[in-house]
Backbone as JSON Lines, residues from 0, in Angstrom:
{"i":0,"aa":"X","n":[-12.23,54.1,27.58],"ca":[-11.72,52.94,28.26],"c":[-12.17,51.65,27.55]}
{"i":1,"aa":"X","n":[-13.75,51.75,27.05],"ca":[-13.89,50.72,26.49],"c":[-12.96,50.54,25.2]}
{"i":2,"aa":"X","n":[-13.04,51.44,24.55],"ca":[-12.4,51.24,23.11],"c":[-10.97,50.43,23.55]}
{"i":3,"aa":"X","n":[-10.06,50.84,24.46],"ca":[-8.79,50.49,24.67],"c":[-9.02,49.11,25.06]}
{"i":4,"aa":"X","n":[-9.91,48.52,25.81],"ca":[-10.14,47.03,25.98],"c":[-10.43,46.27,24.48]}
{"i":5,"aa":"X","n":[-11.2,46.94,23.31],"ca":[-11.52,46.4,22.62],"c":[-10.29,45.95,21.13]}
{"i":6,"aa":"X","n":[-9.34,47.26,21.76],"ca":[-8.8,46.85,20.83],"c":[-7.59,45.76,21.19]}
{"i":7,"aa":"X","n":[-7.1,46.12,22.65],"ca":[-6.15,45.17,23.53],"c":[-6.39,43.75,23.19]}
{"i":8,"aa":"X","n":[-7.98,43.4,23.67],"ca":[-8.31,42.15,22.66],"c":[-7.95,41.77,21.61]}
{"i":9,"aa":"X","n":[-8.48,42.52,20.53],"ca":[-8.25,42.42,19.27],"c":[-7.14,41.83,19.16]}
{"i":10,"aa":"X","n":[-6.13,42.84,19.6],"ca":[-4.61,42.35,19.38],"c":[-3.87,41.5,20.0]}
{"i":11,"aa":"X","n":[-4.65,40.71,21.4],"ca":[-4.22,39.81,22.1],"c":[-4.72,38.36,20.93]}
{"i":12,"aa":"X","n":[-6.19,38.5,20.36],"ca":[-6.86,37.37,19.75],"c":[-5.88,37.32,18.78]}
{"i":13,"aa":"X","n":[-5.3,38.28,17.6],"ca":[-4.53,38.43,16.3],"c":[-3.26,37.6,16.84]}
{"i":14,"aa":"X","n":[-2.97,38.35,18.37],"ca":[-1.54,37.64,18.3],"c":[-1.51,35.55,18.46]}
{"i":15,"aa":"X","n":[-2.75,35.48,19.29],"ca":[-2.9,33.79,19.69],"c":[-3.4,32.91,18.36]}
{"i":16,"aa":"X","n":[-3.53,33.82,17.11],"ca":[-3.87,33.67,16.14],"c":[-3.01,33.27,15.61]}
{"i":17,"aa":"X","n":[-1.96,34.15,15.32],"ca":[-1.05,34.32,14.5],"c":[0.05,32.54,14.99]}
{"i":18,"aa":"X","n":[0.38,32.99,16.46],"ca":[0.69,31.42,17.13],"c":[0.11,30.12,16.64]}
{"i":19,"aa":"X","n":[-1.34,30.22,16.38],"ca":[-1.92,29.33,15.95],"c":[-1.43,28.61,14.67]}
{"i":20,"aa":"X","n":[-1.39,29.98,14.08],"ca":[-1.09,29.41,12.24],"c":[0.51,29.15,12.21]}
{"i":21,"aa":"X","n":[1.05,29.4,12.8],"ca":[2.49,28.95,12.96],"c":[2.96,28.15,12.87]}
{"i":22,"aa":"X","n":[2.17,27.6,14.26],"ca":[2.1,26.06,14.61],"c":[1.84,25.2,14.15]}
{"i":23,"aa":"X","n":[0.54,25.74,13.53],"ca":[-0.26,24.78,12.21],"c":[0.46,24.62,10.83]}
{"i":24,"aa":"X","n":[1.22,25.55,10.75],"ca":[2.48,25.64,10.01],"c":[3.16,25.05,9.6]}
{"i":25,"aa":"X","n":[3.83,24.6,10.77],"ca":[5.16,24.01,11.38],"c":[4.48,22.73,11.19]}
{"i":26,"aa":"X","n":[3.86,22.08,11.97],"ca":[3.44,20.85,11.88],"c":[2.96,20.07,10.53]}
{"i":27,"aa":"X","n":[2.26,21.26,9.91],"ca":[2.21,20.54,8.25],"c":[3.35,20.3,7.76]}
{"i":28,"aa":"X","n":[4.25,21.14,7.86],"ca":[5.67,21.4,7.15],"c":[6.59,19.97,7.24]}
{"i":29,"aa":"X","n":[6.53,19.72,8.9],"ca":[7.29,18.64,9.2],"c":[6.27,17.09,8.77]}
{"i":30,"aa":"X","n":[4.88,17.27,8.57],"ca":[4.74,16.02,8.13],"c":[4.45,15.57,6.97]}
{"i":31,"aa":"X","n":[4.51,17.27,6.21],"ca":[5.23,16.73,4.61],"c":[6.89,16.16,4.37]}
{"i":32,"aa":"X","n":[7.62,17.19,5.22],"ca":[9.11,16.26,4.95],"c":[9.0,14.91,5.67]}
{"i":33,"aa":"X","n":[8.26,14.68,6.43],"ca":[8.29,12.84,7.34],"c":[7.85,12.08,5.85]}
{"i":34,"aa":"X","n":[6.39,12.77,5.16],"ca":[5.66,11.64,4.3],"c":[6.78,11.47,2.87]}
{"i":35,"aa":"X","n":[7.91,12.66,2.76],"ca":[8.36,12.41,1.67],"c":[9.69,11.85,1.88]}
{"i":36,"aa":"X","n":[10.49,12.02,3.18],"ca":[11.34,10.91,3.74],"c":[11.23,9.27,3.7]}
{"i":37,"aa":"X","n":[10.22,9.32,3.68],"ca":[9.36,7.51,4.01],"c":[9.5,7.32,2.44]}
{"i":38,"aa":"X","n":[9.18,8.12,1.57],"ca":[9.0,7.6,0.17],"c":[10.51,7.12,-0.42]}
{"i":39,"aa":"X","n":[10.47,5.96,-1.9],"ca":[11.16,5.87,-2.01],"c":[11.76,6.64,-3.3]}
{"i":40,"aa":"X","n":[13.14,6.82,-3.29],"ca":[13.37,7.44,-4.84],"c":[12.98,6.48,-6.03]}
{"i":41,"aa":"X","n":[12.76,7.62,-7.22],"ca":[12.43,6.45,-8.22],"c":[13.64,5.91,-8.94]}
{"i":42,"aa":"X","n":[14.63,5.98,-8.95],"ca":[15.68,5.25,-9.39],"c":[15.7,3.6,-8.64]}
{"i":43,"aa":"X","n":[15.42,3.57,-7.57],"ca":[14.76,2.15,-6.71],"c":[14.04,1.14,-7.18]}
{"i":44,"aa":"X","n":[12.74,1.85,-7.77],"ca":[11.63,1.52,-8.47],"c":[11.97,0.69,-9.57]}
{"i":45,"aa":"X","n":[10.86,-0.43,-9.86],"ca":[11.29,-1.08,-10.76],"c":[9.65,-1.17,-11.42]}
{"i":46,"aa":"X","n":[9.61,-0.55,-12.6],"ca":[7.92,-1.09,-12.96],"c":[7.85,-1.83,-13.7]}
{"i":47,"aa":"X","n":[6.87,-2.61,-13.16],"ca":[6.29,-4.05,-13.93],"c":[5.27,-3.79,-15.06]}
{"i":48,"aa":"X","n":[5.01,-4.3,-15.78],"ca":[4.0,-4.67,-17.07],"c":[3.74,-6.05,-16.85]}
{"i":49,"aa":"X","n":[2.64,-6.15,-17.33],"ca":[2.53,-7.87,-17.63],"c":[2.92,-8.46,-18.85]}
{"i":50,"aa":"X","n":[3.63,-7.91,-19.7],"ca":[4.54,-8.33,-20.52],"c":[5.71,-8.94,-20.08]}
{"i":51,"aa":"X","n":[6.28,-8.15,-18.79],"ca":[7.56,-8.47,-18.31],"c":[7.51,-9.8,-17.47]}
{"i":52,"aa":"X","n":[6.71,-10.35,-17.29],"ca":[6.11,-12.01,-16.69],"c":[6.42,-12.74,-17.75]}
{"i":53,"aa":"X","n":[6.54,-13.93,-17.18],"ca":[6.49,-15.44,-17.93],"c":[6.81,-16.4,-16.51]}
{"i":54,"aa":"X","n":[5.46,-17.56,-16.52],"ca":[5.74,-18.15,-15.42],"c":[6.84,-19.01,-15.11]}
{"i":55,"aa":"X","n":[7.75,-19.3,-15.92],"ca":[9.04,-20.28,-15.48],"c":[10.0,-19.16,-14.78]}
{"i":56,"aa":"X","n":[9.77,-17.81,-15.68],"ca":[11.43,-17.14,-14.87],"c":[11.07,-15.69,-14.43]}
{"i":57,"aa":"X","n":[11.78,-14.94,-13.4],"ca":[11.76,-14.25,-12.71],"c":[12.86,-13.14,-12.64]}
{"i":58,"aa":"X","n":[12.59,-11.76,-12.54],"ca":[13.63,-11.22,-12.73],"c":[14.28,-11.08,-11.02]}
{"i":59,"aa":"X","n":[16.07,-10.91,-11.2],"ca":[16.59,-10.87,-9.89],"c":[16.63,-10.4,-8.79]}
{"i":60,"aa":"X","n":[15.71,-9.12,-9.39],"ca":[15.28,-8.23,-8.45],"c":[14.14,-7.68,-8.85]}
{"i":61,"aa":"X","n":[12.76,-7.52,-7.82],"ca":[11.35,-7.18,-8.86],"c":[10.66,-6.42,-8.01]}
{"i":62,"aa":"X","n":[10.85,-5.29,-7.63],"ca":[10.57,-4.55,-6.53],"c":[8.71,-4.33,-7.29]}
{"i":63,"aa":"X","n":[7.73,-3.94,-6.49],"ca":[6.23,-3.14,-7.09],"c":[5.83,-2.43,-5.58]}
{"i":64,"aa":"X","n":[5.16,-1.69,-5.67],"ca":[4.5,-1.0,-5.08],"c":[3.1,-1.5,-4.84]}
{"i":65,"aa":"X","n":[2.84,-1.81,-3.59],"ca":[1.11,-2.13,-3.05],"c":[0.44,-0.86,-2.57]}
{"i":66,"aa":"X","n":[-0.92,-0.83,-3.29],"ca":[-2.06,-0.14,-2.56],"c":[-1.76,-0.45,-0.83]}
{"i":67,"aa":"X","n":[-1.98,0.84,-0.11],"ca":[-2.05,0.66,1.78],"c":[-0.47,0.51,1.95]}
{"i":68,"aa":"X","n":[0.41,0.31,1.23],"ca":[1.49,-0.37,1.72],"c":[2.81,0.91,1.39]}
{"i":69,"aa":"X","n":[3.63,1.62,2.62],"ca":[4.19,2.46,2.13],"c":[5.35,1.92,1.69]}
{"i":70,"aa":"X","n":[6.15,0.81,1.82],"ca":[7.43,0.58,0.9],"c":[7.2,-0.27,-0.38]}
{"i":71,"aa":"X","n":[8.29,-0.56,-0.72],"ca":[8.31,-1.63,-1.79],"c":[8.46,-2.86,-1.0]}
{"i":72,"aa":"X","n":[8.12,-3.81,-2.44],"ca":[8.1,-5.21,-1.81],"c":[8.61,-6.05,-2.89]}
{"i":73,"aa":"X","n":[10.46,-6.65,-3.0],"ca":[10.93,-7.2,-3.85],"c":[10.28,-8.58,-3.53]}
{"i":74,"aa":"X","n":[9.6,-8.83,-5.46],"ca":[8.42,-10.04,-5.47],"c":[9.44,-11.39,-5.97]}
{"i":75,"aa":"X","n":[11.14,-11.11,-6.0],"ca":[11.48,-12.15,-7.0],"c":[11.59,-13.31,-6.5]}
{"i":76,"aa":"X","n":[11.07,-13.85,-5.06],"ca":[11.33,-14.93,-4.45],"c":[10.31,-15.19,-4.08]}
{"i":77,"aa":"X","n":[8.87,-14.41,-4.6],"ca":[7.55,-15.16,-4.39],"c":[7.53,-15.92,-5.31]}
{"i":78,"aa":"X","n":[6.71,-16.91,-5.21],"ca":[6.03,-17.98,-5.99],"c":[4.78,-17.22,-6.78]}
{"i":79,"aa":"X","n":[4.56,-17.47,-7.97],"ca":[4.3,-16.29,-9.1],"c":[3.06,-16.95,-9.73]}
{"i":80,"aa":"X","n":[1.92,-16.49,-9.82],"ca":[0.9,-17.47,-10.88],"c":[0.05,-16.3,-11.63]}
{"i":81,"aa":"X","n":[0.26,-16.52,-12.78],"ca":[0.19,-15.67,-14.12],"c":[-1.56,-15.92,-14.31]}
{"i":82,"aa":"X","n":[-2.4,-15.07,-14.32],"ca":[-4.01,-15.3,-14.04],"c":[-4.69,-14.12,-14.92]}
{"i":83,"aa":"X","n":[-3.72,-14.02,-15.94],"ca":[-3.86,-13.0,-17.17],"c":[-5.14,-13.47,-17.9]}
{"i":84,"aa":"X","n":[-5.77,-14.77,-17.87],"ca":[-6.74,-14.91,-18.34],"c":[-8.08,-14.54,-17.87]}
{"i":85,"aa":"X","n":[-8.1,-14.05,-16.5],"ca":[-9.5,-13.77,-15.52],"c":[-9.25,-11.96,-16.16]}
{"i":86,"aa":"X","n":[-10.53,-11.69,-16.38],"ca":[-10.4,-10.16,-16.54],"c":[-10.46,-9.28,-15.24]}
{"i":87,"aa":"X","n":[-10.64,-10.01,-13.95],"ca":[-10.91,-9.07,-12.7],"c":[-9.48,-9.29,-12.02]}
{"i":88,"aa":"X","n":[-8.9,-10.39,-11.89],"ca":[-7.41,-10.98,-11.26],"c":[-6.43,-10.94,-12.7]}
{"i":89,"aa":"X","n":[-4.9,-10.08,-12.43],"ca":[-4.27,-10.18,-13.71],"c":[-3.12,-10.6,-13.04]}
{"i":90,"aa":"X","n":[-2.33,-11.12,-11.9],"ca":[-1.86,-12.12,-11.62],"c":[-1.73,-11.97,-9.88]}
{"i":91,"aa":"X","n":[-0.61,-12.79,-9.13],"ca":[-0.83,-13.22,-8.23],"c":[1.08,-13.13,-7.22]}
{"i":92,"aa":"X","n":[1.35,-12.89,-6.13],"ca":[2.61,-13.58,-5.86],"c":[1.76,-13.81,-4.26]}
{"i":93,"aa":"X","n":[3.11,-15.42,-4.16],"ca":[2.48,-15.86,-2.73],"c":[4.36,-15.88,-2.08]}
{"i":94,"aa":"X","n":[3.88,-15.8,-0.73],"ca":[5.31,-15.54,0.14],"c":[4.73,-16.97,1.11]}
{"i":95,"aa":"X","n":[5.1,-18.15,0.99],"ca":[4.91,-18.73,1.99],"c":[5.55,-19.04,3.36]}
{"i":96,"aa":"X","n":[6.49,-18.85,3.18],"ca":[7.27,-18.45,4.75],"c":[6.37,-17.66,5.65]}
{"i":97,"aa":"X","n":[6.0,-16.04,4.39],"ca":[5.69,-15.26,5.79],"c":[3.7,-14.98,5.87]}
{"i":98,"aa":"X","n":[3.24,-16.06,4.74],"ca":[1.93,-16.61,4.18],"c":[1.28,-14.62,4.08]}
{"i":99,"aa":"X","n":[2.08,-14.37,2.75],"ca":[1.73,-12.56,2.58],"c":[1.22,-13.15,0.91]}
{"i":100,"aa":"X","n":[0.48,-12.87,0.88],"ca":[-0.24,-12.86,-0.9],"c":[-0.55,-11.37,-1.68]}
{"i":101,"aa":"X","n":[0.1,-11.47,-2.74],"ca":[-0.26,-10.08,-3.51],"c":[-0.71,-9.87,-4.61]}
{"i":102,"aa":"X","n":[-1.87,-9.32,-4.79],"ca":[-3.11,-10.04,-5.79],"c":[-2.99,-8.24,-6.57]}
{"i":103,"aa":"X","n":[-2.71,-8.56,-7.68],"ca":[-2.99,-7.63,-8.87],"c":[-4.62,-7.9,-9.63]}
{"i":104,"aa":"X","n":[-5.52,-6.18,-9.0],"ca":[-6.74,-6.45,-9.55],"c":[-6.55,-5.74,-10.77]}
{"i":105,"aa":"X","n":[-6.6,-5.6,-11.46],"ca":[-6.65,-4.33,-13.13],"c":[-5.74,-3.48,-12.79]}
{"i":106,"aa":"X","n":[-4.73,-3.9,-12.71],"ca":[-3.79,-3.07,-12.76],"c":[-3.29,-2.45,-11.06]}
{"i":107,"aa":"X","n":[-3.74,-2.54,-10.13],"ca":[-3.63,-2.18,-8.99],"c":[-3.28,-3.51,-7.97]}
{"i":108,"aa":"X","n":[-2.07,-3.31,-6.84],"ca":[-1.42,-4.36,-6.35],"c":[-2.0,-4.36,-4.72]}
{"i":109,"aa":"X","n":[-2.74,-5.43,-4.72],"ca":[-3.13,-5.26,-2.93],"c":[-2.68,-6.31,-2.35]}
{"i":110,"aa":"X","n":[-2.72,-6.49,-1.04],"ca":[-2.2,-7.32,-0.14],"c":[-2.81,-8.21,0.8]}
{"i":111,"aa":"X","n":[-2.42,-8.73,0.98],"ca":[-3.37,-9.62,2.07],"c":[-2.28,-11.01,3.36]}
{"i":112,"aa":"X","n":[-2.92,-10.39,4.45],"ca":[-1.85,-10.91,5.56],"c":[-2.31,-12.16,6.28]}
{"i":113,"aa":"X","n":[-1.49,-13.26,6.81],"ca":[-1.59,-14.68,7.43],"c":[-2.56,-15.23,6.66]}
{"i":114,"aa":"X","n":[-2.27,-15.23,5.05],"ca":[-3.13,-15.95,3.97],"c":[-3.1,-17.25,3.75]}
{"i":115,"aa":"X","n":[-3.65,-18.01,4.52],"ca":[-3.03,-19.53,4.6],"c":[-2.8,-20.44,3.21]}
{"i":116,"aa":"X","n":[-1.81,-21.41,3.19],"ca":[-1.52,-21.9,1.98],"c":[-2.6,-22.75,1.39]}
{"i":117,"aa":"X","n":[-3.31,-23.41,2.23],"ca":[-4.36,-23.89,1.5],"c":[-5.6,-23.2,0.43]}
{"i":118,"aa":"X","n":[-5.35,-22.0,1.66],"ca":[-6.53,-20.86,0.7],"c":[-5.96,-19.84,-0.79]}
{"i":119,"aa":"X","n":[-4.65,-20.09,-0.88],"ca":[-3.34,-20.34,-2.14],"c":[-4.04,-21.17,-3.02]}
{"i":120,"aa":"X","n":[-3.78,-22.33,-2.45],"ca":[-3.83,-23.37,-3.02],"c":[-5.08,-23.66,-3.93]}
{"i":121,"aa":"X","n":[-6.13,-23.47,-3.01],"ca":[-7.73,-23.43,-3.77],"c":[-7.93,-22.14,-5.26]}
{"i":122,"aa":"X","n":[-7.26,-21.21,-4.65],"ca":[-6.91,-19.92,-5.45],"c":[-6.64,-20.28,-7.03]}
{"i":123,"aa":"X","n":[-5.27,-21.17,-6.73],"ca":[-4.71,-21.33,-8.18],"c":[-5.04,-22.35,-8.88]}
{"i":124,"aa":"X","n":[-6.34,-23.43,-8.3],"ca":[-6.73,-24.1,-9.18],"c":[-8.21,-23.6,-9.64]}
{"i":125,"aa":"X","n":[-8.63,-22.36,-8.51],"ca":[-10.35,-22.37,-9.08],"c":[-10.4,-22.53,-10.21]}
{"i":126,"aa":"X","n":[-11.63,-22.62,-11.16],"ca":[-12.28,-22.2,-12.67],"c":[-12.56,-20.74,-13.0]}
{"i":127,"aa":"X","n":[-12.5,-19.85,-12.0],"ca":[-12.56,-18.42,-11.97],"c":[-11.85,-17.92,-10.71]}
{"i":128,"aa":"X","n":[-10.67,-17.38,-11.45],"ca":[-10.49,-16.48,-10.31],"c":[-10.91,-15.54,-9.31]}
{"i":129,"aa":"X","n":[-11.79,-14.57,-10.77],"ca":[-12.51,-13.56,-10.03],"c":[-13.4,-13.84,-8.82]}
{"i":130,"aa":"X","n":[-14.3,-15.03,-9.63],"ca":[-15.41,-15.67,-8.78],"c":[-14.91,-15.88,-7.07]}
{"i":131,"aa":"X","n":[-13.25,-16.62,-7.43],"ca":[-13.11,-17.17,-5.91],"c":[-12.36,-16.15,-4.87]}
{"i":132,"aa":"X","n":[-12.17,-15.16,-5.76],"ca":[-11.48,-13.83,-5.25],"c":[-12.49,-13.17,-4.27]}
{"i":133,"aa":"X","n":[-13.81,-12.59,-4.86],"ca":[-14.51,-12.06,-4.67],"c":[-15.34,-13.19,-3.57]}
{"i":134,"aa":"X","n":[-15.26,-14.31,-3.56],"ca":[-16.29,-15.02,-2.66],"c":[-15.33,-15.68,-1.24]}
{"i":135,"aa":"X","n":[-14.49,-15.73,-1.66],"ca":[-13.17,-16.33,-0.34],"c":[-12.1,-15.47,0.54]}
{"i":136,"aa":"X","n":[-12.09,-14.25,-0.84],"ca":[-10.32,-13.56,-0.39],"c":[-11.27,-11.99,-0.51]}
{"i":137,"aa":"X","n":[-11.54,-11.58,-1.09],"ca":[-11.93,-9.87,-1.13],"c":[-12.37,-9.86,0.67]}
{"i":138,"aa":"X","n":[-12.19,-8.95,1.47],"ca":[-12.63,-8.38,3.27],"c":[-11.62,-9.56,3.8]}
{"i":139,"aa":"X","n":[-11.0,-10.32,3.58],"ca":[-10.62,-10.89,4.25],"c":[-9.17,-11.22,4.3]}
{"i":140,"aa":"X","n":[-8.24,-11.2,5.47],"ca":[-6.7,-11.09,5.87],"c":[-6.16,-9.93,5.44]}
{"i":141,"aa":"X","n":[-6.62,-9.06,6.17],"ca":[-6.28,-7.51,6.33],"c":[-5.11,-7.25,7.18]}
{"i":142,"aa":"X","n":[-4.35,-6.58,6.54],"ca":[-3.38,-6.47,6.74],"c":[-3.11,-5.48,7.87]}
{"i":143,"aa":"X","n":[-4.0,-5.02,7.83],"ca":[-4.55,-3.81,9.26],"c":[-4.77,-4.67,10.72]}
{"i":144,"aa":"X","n":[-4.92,-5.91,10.59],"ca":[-5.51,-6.68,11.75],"c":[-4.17,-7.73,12.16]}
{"i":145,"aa":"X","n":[-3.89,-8.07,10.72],"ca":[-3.23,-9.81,10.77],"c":[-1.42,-8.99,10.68]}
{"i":146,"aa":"X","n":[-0.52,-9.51,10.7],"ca":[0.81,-9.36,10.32],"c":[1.12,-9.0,9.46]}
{"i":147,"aa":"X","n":[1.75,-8.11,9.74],"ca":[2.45,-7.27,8.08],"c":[3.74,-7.66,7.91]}
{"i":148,"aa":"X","n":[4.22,-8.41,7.05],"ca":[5.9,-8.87,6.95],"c":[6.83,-7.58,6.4]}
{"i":149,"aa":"X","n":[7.77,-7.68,6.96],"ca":[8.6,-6.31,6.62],"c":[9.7,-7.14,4.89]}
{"i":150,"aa":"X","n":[10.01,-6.23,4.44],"ca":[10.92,-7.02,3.12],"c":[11.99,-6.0,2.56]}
């Protein structure tokens, strides 16, 4: 009698098991097709170099990709400041309508939300970028807290 309980178990645990991994399954399954739905194709994509800059002109359409940020974000109607000379900041776009700033550190594009224009403003005249990056703008207007503009 015991044996027949032990194995009834067995095969009750195997089966709530088996449910388990199913499920666990299923749910990975669907939030790999959600994370690769959200993505965009790369025919969309437009990649930048910093060759492809020059501060008077802009291309018509300039889509980049931000660190944290799952879409693109066409930059050709930001206001643009070329900061190729700081080795920590390699340039800059500002959105003042929706006050969204997007700061290229070495090669990597981050964001920063309700970035007020004055704190722009101080930005593009410091004597070091890095310096005023790191002492004014790095922890601060997170985009996690402040407004995220849609584009």
């Amino acid at each position: 009698m015991r044996i027949v309980f032990i194995r009834i178990s067995y095969i009750l645990y195997c089966h709530y098991s088996m449910k388990k991994i199913i499920l666990l399954s299923l749910l990975s399954a669907s939030l790999i097709l959600v994370w690769c739905w959200s993505q965009p194709e790369t025919n969309e994509t437009t990649n930048i170099e910093s060759t492809s800059h020059s501060q008077a002109t802009q291309k018509e359409t300039e889509f980049i990709s931000i660190k944290y940020r799952f879409d693109l974000v066409d930059v050709a109607w930001f206001e643009y400041l070329n900061t190729s000379s700081s080795s920590l900041v390699r340039w800059s776009w500002y959105d003042s309508d929706e006050q969204y700033m997007i700061i290229n550190l070495n090669g990597v594009n981050y964001h920063y939300c309700e970035f007020p224009s004055w704190v722009r403003d101080d930005f593009k005249y410091a004597s070091s970028f890095g310096t005023y990056y790191n002492r004014f703008i790095k922890w601060n207007y997170d985009c996690r807290i402040n407004y995220l503009p849609s584009y």
